[in-house]
MARROKE-38378 format. One record per atom (N, C-alpha, C): residue in three letters; y, x, z. Coordinates in steps of 0.1 Angstrom, whole numbers, padded with zeros to 4 digits, always signed. Layout:
BEGIN
ALAYXZ...
END
This chain:
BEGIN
UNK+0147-0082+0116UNK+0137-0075+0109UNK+0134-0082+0095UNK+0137-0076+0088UNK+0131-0078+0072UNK+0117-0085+0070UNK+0116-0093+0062UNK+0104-0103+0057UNK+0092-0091+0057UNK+0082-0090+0056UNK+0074-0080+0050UNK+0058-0094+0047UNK+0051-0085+0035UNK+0039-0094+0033UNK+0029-0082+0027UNK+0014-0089+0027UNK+0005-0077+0023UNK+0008-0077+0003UNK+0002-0066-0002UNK+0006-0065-0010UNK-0001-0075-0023UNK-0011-0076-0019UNK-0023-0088-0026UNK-0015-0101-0024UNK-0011-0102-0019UNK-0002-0120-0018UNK+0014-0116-0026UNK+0020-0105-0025UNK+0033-0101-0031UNK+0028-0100-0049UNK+0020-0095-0049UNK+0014-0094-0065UNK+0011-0109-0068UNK+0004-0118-0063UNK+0001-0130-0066UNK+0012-0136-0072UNK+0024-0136-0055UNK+0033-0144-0059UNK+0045-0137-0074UNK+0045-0125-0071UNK+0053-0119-0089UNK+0044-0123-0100UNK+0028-0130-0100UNK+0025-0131-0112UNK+0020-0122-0122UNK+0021-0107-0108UNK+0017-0098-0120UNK-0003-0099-0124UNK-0005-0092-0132UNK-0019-0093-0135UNK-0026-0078-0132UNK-0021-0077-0120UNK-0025-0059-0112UNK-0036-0065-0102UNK-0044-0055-0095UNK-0050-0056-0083UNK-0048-0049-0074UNK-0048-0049-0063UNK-0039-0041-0054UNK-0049-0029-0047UNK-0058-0025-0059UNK-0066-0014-0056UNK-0057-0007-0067UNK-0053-0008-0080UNK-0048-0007-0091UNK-0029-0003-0082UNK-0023-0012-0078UNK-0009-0012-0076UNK-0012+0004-0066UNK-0019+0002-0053UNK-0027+0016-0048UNK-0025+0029-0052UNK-0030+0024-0060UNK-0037+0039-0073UNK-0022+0047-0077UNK-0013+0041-0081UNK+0002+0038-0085UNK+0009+0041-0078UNK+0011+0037-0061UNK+0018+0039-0055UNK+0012+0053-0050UNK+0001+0061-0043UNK-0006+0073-0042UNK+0004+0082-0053UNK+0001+0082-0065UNK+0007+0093-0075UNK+0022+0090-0078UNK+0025+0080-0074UNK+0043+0085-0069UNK+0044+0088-0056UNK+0036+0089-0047UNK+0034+0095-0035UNK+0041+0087-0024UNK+0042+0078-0026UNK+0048+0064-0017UNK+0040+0062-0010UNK+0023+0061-0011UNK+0012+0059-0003UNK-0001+0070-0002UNK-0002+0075+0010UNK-0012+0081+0011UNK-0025+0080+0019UNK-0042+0086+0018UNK-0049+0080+0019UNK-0050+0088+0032UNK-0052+0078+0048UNK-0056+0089+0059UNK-0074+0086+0064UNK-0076+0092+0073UNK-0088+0087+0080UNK-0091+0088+0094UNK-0100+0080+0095UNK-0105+0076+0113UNK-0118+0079+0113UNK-0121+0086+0128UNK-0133+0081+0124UNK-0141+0069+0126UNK-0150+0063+0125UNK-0154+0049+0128UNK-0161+0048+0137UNK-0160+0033+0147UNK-0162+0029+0155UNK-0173+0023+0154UNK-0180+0019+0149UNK-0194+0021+0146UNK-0206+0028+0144UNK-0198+0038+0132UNK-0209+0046+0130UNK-0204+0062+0138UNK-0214+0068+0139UNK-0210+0080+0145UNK-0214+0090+0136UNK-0199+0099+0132UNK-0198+0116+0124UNK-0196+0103+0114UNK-0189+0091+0109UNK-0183+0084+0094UNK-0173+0085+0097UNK-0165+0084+0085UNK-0149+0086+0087UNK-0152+0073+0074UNK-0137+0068+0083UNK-0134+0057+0074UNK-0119+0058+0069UNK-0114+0054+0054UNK-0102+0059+0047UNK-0095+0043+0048UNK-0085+0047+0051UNK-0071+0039+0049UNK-0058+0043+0045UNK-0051+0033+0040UNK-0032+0039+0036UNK-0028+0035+0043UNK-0016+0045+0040UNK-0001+0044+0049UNK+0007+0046+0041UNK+0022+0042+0042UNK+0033+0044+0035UNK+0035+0060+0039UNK+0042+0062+0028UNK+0049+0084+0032UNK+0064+0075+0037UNK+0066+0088+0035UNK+0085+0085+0043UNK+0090+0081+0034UNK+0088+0084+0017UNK+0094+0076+0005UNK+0090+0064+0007UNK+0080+0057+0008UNK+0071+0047+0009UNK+0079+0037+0018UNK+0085+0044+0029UNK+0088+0036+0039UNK+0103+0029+0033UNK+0108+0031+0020UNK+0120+0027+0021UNK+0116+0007+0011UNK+0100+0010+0008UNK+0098-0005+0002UNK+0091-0013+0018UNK+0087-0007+0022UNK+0077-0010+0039UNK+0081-0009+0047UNK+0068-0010+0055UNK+0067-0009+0072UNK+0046-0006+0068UNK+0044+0007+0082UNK+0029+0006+0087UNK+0032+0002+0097UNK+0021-0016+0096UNK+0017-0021+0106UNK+0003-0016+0113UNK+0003-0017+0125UNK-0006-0015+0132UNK-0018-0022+0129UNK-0031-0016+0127UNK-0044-0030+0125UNK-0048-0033+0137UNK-0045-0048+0140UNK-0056-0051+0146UNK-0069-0048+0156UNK-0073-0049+0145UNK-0085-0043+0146UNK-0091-0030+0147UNK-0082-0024+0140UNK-0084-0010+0143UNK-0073-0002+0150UNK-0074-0002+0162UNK-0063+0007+0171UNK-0060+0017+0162UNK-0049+0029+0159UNK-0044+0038+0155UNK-0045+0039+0139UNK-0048+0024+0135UNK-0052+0027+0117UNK-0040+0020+0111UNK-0031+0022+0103UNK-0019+0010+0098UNK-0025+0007+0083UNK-0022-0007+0087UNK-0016-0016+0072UNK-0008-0012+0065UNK-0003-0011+0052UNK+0011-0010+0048UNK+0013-0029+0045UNK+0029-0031+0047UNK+0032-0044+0043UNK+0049-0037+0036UNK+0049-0050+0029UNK+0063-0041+0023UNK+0073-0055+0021UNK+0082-0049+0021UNK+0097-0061+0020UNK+0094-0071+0010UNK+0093-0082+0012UNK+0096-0092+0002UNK+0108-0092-0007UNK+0115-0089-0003UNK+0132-0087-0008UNK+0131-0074-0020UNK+0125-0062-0016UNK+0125-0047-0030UNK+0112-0048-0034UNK+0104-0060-0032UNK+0092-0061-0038UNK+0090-0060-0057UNK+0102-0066-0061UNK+0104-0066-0076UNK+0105-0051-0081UNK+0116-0044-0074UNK+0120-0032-0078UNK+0107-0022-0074UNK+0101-0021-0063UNK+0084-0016-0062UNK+0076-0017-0074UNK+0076-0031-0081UNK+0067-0038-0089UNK+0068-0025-0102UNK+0085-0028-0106UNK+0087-0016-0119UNK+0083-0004-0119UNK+0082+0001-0105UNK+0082+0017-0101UNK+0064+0018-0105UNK+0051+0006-0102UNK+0043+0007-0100UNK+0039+0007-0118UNK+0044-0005-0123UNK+0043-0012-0138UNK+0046+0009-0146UNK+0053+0011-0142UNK+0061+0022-0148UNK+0048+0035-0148UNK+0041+0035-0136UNK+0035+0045-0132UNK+0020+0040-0143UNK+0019+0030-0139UNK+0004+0027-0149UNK+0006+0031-0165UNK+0018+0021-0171UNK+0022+0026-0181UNK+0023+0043-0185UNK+0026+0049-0179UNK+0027+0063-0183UNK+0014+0069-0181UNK+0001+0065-0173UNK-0010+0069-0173UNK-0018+0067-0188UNK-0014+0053-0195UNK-0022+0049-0205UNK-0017+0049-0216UNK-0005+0059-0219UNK+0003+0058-0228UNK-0010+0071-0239
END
């Protein structure tokens, strides 16, 4: 099985100067990630939002299972195409602010 890490520790270690609400934002409108919901376990009639990798998504990842939340996934993505992700993301911001 391939290395995988969260995406806040993969951005750390590239050095980029993104936040991984930002890299998010980025990967959503190349459609790599999308936003689902549950409802929550606390509150009753809340829904609470989380991502998942799409099937394009899945070729940088894996959805891990939370924890903590039965039926909600993490995305974690390959250490190894994490650079090539990085461009795709860098690329997507850039054309937002151009």
């Amino acid at each position: 099985m391939e290395k995988t890490d969260s995406i806040t520790n993969l951005l750390k270690q590239h050095g980029a100067d993104l936040s991984a609400v930002g890299a998010n934002r980025a990967m959503v409108a190349l459609g790599l990630l999308s936003e689902a919901e549950r409802p929550s376990a606390k509150y009753a009639g809340k829904m609470k939002k989380y991502k998942a990798l799409t099937a394009r998504g899945l070729d940088y990842g894996v959805n891990l299972e939370n924890p903590k939340s039965p039926g909600q996934t993490t995305p974690h993505y390959f250490t190894d195409t994490f650079a090539q992700l990085l461009t795709l993301i860098r690329q997507e911001i850039n054309a937002r602010t151009d």
